[in-house]
C-alpha positions in Angstrom: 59.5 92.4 103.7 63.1 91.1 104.7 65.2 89.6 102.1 68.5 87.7 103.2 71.6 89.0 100.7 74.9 87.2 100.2 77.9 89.6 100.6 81.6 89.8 100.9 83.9 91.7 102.6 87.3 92.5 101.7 90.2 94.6 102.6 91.5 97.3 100.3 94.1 99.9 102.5 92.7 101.1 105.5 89.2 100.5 104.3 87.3 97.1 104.3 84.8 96.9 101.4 81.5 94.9 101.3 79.8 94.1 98.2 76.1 92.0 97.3 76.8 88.8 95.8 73.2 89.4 94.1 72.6 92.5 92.8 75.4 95.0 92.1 75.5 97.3 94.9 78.9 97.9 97.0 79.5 100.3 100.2 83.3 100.3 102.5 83.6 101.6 106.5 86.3 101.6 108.6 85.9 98.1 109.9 84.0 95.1 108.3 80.9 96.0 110.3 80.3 99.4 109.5 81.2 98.4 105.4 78.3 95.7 106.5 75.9 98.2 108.1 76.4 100.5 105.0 75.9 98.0 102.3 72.6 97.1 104.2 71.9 101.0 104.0 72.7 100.6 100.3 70.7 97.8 99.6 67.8 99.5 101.2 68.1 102.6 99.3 68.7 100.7 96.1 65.1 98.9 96.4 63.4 102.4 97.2 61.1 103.5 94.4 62.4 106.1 92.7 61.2 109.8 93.3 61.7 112.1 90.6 61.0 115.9 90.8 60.7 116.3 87.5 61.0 113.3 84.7 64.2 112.8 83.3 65.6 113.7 80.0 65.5 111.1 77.4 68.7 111.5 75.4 70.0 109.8 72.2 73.8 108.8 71.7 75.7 107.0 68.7 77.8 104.3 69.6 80.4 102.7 66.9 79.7 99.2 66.9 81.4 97.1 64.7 84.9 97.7 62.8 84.7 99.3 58.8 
């Protein structure tokens, strides 16, 4: 299934950078197309279901929250 994405492309240096309007997914090349052609890549790999070799940790962390 194809799914039309709305992206921008912007210069930063000598590299141009693309970036999904949608979803927050980014990729840069060399010229606009090839930052284009690898946030398609991007995108693509972003929607891939995940394949694990062995589940992931499940970790706990403290985070201050409020001011005492």
């Amino acid at each position: 299934m194809k799914r039309p994405f709305a992206a921008t492309v912007w210069r930063e240096g000598k590299w141009y950078v693309s970036q999904c309007l949608e979803i927050d997914v980014a990729s840069q090349g060399e010229t606009e197309e090839e930052a284009l052609a690898n946030l398609k890549e991007a995108l693509e790999l972003h929607f891939e279901p995940p394949q694990a070799t062995r589940p992931p940790a499940v970790r706990m962390i403290e985070v201050e929250v409020g001011a005492t």
